[in-house]
C-alpha positions in Angstrom: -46.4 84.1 100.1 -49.4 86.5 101.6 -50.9 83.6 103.2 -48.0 82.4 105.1 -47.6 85.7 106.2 -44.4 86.5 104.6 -43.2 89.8 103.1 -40.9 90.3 100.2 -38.3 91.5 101.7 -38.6 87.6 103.3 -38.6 86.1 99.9 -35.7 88.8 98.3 -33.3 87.7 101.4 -33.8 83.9 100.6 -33.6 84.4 96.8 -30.3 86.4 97.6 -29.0 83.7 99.5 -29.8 81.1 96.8 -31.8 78.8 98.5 -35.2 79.2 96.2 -36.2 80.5 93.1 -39.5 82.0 93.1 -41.2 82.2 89.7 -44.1 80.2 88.4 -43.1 77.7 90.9 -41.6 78.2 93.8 -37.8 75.8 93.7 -35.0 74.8 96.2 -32.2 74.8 95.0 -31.5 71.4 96.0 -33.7 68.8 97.4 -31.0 68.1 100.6 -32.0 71.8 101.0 -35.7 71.7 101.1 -35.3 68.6 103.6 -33.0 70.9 105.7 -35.5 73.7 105.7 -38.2 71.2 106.9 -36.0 69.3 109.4 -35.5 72.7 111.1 -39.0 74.1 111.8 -40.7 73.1 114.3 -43.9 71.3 114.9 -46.1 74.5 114.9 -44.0 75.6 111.7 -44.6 72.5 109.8 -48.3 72.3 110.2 -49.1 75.8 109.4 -46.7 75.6 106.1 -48.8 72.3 105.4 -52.5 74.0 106.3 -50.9 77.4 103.5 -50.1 74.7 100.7 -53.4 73.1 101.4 -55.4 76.0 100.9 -53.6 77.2 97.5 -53.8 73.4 96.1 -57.8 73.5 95.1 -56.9 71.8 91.7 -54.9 69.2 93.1 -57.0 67.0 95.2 -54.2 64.7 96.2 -51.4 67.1 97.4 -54.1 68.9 99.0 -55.3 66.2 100.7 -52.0 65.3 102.3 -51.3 68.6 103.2 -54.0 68.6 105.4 -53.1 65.6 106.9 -50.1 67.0 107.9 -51.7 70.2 109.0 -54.3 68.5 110.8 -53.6 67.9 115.3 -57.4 67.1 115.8 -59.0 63.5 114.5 -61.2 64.5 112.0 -63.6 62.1 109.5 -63.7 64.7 106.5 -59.7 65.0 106.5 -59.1 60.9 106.8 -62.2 60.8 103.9 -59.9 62.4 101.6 -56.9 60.8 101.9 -58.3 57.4 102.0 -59.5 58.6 98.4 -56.1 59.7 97.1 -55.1 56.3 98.9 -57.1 54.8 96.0 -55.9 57.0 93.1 -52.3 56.4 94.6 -52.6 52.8 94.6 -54.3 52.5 90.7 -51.5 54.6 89.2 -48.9 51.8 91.2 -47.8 54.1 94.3 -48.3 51.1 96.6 -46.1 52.6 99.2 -47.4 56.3 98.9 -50.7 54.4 99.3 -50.1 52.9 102.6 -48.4 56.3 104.0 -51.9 58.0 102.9 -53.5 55.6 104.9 -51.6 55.4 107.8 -52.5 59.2 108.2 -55.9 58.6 107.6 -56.1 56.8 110.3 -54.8 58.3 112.6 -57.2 60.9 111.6 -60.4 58.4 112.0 -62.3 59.8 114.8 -64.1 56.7 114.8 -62.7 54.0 116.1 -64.3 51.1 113.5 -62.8 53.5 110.9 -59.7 53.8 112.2 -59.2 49.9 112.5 -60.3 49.5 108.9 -58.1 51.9 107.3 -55.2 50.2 109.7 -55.7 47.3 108.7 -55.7 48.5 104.7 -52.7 50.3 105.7 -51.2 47.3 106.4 -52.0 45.3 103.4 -50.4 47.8 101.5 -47.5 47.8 103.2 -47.0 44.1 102.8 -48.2 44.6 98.7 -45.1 47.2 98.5 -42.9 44.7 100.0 -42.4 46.0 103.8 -44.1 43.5 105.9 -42.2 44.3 108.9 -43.9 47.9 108.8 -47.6 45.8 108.0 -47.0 43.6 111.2 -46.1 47.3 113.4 -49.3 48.2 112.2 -51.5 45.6 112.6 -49.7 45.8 116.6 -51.5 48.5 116.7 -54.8 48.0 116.0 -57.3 47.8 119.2 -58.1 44.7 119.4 -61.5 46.0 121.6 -62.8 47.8 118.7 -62.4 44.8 116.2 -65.8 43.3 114.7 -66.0 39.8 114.0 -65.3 40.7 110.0 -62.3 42.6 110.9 -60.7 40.2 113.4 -60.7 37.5 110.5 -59.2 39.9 108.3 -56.7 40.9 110.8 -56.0 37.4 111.4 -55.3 36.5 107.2 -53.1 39.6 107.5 -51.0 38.3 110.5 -50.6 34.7 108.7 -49.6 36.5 105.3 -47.5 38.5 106.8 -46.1 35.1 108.4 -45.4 33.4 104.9 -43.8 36.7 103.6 -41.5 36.5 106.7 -40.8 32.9 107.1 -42.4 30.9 104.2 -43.3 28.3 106.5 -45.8 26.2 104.9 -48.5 25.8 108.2 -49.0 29.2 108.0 -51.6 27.8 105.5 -53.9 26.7 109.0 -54.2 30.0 109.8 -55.4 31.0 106.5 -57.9 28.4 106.9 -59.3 29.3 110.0 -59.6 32.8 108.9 -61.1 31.8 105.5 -63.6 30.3 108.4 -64.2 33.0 110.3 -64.8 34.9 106.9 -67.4 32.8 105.2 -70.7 34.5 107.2 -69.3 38.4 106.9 -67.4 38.7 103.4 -68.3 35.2 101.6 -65.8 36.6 98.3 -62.5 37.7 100.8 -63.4 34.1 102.3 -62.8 32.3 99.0 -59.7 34.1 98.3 -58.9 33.3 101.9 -59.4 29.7 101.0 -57.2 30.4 97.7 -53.9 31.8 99.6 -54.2 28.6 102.0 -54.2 26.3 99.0 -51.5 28.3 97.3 -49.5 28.6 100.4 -49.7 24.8 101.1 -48.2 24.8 97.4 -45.5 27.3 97.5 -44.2 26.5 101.0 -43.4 22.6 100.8 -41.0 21.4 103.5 -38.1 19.5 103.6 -37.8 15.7 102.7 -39.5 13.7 105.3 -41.2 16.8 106.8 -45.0 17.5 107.3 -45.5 19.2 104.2 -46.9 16.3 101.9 -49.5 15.9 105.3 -50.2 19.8 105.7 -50.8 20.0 101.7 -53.1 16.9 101.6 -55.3 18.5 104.5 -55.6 21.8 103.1 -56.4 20.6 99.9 -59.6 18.4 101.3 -60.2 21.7 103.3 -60.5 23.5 100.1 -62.1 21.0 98.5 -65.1 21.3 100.8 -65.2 24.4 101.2 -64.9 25.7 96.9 -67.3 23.5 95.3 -66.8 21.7 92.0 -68.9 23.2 89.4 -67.6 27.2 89.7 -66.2 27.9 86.4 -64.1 31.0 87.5 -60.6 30.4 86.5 -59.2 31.1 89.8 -61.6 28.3 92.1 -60.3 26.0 88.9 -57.0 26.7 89.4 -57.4 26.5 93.3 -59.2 23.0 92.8 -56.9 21.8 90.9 -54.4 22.4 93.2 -56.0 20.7 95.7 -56.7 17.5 93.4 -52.8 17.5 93.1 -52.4 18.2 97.4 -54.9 14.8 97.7 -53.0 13.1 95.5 -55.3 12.7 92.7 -53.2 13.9 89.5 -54.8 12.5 86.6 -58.1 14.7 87.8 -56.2 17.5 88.7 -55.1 17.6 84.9 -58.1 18.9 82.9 -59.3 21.2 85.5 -55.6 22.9 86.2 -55.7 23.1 82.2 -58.9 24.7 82.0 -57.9 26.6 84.5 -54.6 28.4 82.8 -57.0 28.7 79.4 -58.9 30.8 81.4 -57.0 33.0 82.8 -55.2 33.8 79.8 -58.8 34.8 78.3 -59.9 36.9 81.1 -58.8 40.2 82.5 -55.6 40.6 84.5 -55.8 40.9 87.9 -57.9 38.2 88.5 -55.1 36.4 91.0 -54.3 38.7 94.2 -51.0 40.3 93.7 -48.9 38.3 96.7 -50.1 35.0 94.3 -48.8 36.1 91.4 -47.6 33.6 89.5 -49.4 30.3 91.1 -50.7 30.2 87.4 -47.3 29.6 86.3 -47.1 26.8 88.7 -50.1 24.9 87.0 -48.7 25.7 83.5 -45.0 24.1 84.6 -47.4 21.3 85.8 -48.6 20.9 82.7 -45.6 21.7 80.9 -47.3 24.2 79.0 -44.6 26.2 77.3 -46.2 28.9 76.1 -48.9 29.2 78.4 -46.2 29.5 81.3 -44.3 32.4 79.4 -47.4 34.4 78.9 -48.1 34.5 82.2 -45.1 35.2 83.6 -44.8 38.2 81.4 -48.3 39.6 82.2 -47.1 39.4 86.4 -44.6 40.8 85.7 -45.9 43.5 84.1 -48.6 43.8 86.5 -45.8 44.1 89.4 -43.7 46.5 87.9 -47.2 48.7 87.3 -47.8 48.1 90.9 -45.2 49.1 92.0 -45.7 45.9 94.0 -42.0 45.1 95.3 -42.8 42.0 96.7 -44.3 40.1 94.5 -41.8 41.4 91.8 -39.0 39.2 92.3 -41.6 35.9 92.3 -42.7 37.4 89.0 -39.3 37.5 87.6 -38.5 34.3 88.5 -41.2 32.8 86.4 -40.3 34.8 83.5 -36.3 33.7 84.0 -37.8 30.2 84.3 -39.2 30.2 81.2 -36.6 32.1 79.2 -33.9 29.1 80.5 -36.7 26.8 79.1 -36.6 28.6 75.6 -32.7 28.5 75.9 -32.0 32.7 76.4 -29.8 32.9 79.2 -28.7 36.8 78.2 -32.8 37.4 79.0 -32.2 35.4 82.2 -29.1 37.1 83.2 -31.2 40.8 83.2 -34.0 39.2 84.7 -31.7 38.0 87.4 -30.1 41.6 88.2 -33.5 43.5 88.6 -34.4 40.8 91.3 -31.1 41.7 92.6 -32.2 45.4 92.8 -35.1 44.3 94.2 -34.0 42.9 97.0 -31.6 45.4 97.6 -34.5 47.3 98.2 -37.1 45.7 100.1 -34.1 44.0 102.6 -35.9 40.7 102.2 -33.8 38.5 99.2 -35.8 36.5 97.4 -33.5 33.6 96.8 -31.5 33.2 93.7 -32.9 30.8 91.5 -32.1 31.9 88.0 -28.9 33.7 89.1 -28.2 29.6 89.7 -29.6 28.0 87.1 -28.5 30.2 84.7 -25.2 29.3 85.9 -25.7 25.8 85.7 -26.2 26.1 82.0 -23.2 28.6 81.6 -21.5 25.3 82.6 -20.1 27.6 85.6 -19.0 25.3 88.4 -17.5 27.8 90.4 -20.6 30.3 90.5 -23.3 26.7 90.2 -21.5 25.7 93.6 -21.2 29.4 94.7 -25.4 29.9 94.6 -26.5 26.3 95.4 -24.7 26.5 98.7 -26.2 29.7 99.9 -29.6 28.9 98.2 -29.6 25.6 100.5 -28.9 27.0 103.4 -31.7 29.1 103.2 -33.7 26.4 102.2 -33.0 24.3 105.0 -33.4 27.2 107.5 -36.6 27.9 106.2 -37.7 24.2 105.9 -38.0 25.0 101.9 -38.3 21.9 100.2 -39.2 23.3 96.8 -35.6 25.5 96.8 -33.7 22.6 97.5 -35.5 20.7 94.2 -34.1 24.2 92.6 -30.7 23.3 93.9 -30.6 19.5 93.0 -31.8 20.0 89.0 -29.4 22.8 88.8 -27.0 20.7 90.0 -27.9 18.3 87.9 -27.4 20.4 84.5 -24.0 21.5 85.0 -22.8 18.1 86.0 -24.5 16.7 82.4 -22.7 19.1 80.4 -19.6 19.0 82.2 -19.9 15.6 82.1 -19.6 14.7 85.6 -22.3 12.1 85.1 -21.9 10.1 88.7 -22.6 14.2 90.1 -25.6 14.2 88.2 -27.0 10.5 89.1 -26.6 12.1 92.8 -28.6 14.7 92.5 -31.2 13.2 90.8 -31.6 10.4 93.5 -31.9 13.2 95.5 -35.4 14.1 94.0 -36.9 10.9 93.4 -38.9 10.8 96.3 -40.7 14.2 95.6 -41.0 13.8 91.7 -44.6 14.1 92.5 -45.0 17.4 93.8 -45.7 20.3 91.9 -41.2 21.8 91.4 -38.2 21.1 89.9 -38.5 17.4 91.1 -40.3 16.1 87.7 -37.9 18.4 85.2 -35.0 16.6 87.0 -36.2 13.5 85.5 -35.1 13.7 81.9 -31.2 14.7 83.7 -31.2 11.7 85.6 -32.7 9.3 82.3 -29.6 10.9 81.1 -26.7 10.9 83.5 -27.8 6.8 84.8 -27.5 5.4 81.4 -24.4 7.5 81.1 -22.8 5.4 84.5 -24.3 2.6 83.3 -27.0 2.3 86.0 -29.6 0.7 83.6 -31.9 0.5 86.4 -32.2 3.5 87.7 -32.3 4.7 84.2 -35.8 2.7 83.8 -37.2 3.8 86.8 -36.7 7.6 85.8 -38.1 6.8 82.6 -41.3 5.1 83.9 -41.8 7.6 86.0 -41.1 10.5 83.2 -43.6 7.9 81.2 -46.1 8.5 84.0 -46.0 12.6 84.4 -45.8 13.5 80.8 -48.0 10.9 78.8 -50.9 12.2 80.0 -50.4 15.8 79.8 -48.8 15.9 76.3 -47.8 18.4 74.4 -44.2 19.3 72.8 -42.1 19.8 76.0 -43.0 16.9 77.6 -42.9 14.8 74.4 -40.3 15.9 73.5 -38.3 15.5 77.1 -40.0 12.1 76.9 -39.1 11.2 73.5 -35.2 12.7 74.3 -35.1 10.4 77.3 -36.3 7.2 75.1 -33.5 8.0 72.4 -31.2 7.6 75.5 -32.5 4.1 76.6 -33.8 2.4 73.7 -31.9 0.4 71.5 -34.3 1.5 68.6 -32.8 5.4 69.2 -33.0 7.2 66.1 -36.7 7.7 65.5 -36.9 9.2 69.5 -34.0 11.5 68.7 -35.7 12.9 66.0 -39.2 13.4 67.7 -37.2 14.9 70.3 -35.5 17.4 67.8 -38.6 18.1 66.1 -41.0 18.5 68.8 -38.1 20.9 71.0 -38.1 22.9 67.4 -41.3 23.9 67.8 -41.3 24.6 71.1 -39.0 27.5 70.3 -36.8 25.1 73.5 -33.2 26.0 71.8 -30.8 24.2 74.2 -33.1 21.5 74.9 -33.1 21.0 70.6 -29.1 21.4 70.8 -29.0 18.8 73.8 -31.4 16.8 71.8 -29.1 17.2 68.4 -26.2 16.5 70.8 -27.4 13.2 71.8 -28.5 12.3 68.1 -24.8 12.4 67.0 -23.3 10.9 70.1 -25.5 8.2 69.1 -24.8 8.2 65.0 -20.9 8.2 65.8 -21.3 5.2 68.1 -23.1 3.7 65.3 -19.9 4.7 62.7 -22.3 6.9 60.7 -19.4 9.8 60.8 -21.3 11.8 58.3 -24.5 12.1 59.9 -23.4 12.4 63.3 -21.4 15.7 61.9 -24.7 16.9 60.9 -25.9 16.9 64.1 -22.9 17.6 66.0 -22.4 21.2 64.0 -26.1 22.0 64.4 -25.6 20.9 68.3 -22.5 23.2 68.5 -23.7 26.0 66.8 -27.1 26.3 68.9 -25.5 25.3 72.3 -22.3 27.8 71.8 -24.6 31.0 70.6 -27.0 30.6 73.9 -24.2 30.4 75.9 -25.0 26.3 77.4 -21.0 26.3 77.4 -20.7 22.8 78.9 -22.9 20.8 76.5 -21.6 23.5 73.7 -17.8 21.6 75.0 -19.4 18.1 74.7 -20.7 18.9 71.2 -17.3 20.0 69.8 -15.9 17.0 71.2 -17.7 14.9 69.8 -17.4 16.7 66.2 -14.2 16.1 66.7 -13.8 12.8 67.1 -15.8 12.3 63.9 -12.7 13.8 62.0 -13.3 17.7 61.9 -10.4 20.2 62.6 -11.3 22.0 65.7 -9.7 24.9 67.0 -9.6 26.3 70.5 -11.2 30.2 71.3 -12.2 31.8 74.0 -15.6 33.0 74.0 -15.6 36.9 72.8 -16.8 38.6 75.5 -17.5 42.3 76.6 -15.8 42.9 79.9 -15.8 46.6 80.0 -19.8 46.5 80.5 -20.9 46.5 84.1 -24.1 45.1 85.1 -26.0 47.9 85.4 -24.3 49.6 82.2 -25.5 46.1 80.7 -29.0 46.2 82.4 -29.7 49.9 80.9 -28.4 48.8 77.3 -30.7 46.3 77.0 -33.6 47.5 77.8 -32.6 51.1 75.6 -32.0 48.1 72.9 -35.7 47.1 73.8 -37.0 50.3 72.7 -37.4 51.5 76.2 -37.6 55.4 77.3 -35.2 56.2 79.6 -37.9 57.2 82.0 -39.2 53.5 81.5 -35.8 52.1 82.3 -35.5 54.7 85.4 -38.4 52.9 86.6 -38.0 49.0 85.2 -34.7 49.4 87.3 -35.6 51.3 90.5 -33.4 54.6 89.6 -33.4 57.8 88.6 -33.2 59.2 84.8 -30.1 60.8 85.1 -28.8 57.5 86.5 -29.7 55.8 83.2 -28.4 58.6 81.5 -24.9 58.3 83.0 -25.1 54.7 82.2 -26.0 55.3 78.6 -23.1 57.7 77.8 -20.7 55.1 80.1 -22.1 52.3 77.3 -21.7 54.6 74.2 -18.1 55.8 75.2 -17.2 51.8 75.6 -18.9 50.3 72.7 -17.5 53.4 70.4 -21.5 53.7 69.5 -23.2 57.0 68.3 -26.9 56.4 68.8 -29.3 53.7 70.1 -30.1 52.3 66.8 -26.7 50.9 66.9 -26.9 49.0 70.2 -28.8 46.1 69.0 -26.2 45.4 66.8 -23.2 45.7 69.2 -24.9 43.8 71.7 -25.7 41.3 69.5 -22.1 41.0 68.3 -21.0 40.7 72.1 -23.5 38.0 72.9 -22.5 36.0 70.4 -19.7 34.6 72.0 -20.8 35.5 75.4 -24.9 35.3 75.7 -24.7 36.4 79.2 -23.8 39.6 77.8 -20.0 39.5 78.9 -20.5 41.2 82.7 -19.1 38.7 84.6 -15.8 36.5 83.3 -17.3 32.5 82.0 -14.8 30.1 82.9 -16.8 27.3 82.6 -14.7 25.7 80.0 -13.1 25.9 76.3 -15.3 26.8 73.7 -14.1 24.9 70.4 -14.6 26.8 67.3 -15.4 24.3 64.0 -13.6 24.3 61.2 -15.7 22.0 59.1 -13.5 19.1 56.9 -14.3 18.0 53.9 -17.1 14.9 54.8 -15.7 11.2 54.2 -15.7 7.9 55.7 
């Protein structure tokens, strides 16, 4: 208080007022009065309470070097030193954004003007890493472009064309990247490879619509890459990029084994090996080869990485991943939470990522209403954005829900849709297996072939259990040997740990068996089918299986799925992860809100659910999902869940 030059009499008359608390520390009251206290002084105030805290802040080398940031009026190098340092230690414990504030100050600070452009310019990466790429583009307005070297023009320039995709996902953006992966090859050879890698993944990401120039722009930038990464680097991420480029030029079958060596290789090495705006182009590679397990590994370590990160934009690609593969496994309730923090997430950064899982997972809900609801607004923004890969989203999505509604001539639709892209690296070659399906169901024999060649073509090579098994599910449907496909399909979705695909694959078996009058077996199937479908929450196919069972002679009764409709979202969101053995701290941060927030969720969850400690909320949420896997938040409609009530078997 001596070195602001305050007196105690000062300090007694605020104290008496209420305002502060001096003690060990010095408190407001409330933090809407310490922002009213700075909001009132002056510019001459501020910066001499800044320069005080400064000087009395020797042990903390970050707070002391933003307070004399804040203190400083002059430029000066020693200042802008130290907070380009705490920018570092900001951005390693995952303060991306305080990062970027740290470094906006510092340069300002730069006397110098190469300094100043260079921690610009890293301001601005920052602020596009933390999911603010309007701020990164205001900032890279105002570098000088007089004082820009020949290294940090390129840089400037793969700045302007990221902030470009981030802002408009348009898929020539990955030109620019090539000419500043150019322009980058002589001054920083390493940032020019990883230039080369965002073009590559940006041709990948960004495909246009049907008919567009996409298939042309991804072809050129893969030769591009080609040329420029060369073929015997072992490093998983020039694998990963060649292989993507072997797929752009249209050479699959080579793109295989390297794309596969690839993902083996960045599972063995040390995270962080992808840049964080291309987390998840991994995950791509893995769908591509239907790799299972691969794919979920990944997605979990981005995701992680993200939320560590702090890094907001790259968060909502991450979750998609992880939702995709948690449909793929069959746990929707997963999907569901995973849904909601993107939600959050765009709430916000103000940029939506679109809503894949939010529509897929409706899709298998057998949720018409919601499937429409999300399809229609996820195609718009598709077609705005010239996003072909979205609209693939859209079209298989569509494609599930009219399967197990049973709207098969829906289904044949949207799966014609696709066949023209089945080649590129989306949702066009999972769509397959729904359209092998829903042909032979119209009778479309021919159509049903074609699918299946081409399913023959994509998943032969690559092997494995889920696209042997989608294979094998597919061959049940159009052979008229069936039963020994079915039960490869069974078995090989089994041990993929695929859940609904197994129940769809069960489903099929018995449709088949009953056909066949073999009542007793198909029963076998059919309750298996049910059972699975029903407690993952696939509520249309879960309809068609109890159908089915009973036209084989059980006694089935109608129920409506037993839901918990008192839980909010949010209140669902924070019980899950408490469940999960999170800290409320943890969940504070997993969800982007304060502790006391989760605590007021918590008590709101323990009051409803009649519950007395956290032990007891795996069980209750269990017990709720049951009947409801999405956890019960939001009212299923979808359809009429039969429960069994198993006869005695006969003929």
């Amino acid at each position: 208080m001596r070195a602001a030059g305050l007196g105690r009499e000062a300090v007694d008359a605020v104290e008496r007022a209420g305002a502060l608390t001096v003690g060990s520390r010095v408190l407001f009251r409330h933090p809407l009065v310490r922002s009213a206290v700075y909001g009132a002084a002056g510019p001459v105030d501020r910066r001499r309470a800044h320069a005080v805290l400064a000087g009395a802040l020797d042990d903390d080398p970050d707070q002391r070097a933003w307070h004399r940031g804040q203190a400083a009026v002059e430029p000066d190098e020693q200042i802008a030193a130290e907070l380009t340092a705490s920018a570092g230690r900001a951005g390693n414990r995952g303060g991306a954004a305080a990062a970027s504030a740290l470094l906006e100050r510092a340069a300002a600070l730069s006397p110098a003007p190469a300094g100043r452009v260079r921690r610009r310019l890293a301001a601005a990466q920052s602020r596009l890493d933390s999911g603010a790429p309007e701020r990164a583009s205001a900032l890279l307005a105002e570098v000088d472009a007089d004082a820009l070297s020949e290294r940090d023009a390129a840089v400037a320039a793969r700045l302007r064309a990221q902030v470009e995709y981030q802002t408009s996902r348009d898929s020539a953006v990955a030109y620019d990247l090539l000419a500043a992966a150019r322009r980058l090859t002589g001054p920083e050879p390493e940032l020019a490879r990883g230039t080369y890698h965002e073009a590559m993944f940006t041709a990948v990401f960004a495909s246009g619509l049907p008919g567009g120039a996409a298939d042309r722009r991804r072809a050129e930038v893969g030769r591009a890459v080609l040329d420029a990464i060369g073929a015997d680097s072992t490093h998983p991420v020039d694998m990963l990029v060649r292989g993507q480029a072997l797929v752009g030029v249209g050479d699959r079958a080579a793109a295989i084994p390297v794309l596969r060596r690839a993902v083996a290789g960045l599972l063995d090495g040390p995270p962080g090996l992808l840049a964080p705006q291309w987390l998840g182009c991994d995950c791509t590679a893995a769908i591509d080869l239907w790799d299972l397990r691969s794919f979920r590994c990944l997605a979990d370590r981005h995701v992680a990485a993200a939320r560590a990160g702090g890094l907001l934009l790259s968060l909502p690609v991450a979750l998609s991943f992880a939702g995709s593969a948690a449909l793929a496994e069959g746990r929707l309730a997963e999907a569901t939470t995973l849904a909601d923090e993107i939600d959050v997430v765009n709430d916000l950064t103000g940029h939506p990522f679109p809503r894949h899982i939010r529509l897929l997972t409706a899709a298998w809900q057998g949720d018409a209403e919601s499937t429409g609801r999300y399809a229609g607004q996820i195609r718009a923004g598709a077609e705005a954005r010239g996003d072909g890969s979205v609209l693939s989203i859209a079209h298989f999505a569509e494609a599930i829900l009219a399967n197990g509604l049973g709207r098969y001539d829906e289904a044949v639709a949207a799966g014609v849709a696709e066949l023209p892209h089945i080649r590129e690296v989306n949702y066009s070659s999972r769509i397959l297996g729904e359209l092998v399906e829903a042909a032979t169901r119209v009778g479309d024999h021919a159509l049903a072939r074609r699918a299946l060649a081409e399913l023959t073509d994509l998943t032969e090579p690559v092997g494995g259990d889920w696209a042997l098994g989608t294979l094998a599910a597919a061959r049940g449907l159009t052979s008229a040997d069936a039963q020994g496909h079915h039960v490869v399909a069974i078995e090989r979705f089994a041990r993929a740990g695929m859940t609904v695909y197994e129940g769809r694959a069960r489903l099929s078996y018995g449709e088949w068996l009953r056909r066949g009058r073999r009542r007793v077996d198909a029963r076998e199937q059919l309750r298996v089918a049910y059972r699975q479908l029903s407690e993952r929450g696939a509520a249309g196919f879960a309809a068609r299986a109890g159908l089915e069972l009973a036209a084989t002679g059980e006694t089935a009764r109608p129920r409506t799925p037993v839901t918990d409709g008192r839980l909010t979202v949010r209140e669902l969101n924070v019980a899950r992860l408490a469940r999960d053995g999170l800290s409320n701290r943890e969940v504070a941060t997993r969800l982007f809100i304060s502790v006391r927030t989760v605590e007021h969720h918590l008590r709101g969850v323990f009051q409803k659910l009649g519950l007395r400690s956290r032990t007891e909320l795996a069980a209750a949420l269990e017990s709720a999902q049951a009947g409801d896997p999405a956890g019960g938040a939001h009212e299923r409609t979808a359809g009429t869940v039969l429960v069994v009530e198993e006869a005695a078997d006969q003929q």
